[in-house]
C-alpha positions as CSV (number, residue, x, y, z in Angstrom):
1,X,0.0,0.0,0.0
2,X,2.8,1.9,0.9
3,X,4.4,2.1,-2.5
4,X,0.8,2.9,-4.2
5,X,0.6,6.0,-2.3
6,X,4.0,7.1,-3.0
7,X,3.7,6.4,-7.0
8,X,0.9,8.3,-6.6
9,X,-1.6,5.6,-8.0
10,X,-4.9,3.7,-6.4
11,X,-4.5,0.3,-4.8
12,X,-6.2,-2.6,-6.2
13,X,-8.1,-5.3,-5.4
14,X,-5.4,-8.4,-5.0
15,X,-5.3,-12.0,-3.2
16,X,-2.7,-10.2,-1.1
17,X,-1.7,-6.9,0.5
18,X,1.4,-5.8,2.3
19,X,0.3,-3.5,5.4
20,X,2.9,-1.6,7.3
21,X,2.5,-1.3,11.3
22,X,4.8,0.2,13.2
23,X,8.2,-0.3,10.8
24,X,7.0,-3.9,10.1
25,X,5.8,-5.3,7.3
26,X,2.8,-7.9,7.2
27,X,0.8,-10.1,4.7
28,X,-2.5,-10.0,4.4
29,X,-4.9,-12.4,2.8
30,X,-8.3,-9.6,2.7
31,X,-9.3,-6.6,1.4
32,X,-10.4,-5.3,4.6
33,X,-9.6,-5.6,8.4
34,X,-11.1,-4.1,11.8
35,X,-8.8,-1.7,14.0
36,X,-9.0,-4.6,16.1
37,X,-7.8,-7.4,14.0
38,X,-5.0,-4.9,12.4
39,X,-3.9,-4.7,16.2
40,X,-3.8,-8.3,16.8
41,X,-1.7,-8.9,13.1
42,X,0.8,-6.6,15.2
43,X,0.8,-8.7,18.1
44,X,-1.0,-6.0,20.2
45,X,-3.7,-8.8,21.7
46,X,-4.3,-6.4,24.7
47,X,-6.6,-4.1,22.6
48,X,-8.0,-2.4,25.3
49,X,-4.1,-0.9,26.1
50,X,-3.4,0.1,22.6
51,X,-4.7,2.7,20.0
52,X,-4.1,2.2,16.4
53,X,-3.7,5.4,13.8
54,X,-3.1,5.3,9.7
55,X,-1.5,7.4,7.9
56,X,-3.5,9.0,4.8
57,X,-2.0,11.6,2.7
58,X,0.3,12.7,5.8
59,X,-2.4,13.0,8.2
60,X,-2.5,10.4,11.3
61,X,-6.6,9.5,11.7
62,X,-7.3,7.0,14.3
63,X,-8.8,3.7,14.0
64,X,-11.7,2.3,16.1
65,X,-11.8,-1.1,17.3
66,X,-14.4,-2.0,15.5
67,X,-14.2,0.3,12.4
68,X,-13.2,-1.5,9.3
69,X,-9.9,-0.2,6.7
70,X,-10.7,-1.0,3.8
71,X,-6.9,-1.6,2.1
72,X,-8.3,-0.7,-1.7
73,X,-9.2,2.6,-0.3
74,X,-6.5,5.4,-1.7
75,X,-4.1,7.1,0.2
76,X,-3.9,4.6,2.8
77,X,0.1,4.5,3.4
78,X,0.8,2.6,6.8
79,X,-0.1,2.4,10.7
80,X,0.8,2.8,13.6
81,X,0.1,1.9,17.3
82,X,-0.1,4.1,20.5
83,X,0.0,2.6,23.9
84,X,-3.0,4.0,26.2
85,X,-1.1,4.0,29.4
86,X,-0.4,7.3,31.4
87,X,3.1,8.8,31.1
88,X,4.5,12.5,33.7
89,X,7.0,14.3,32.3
């Protein structure tokens, strides 16, 4: 998805897409995945601890649990997760 955005042309529909979370790079056998599932492909299985964002056109938009990314969608580039836990400083 990554490299769609950044040729500047519209994902399409494929048996398999190559999502980036946090650095990493993961296989994916659907079009679409809940905020949920996309934290448990990053081996985040605590959801309740962990926020997930995506990237489109340079803008970070957060992800629901239960919303659904649809990977054919353009400008999509990558995500990334948040921990929900309370930091001072």
């Amino acid at each position: 998805l990554e490299v769609c955005v950044r040729e500047g042309r519209s994902p399409r529909c494929v048996r398999r897409y190559r999502i980036r979370i946090d650095r990493e790079l993961y296989t994916v056998n659907v079009t679409y995945m809940t905020g949920q599932q996309l934290l448990e492909v990053a081996g985040k299985c605590d959801i309740h601890r962990w926020k997930i964002f995506q990237k489109i056109k340079g803008q970070m938009v957060e992800i629901d649990h239960s919303e659904t990314v649809s990977f054919t969608s353009p400008g999509i580039e990558k995500f990334k997760t948040l921990p929900l836990d309370q930091t001072e400083g």
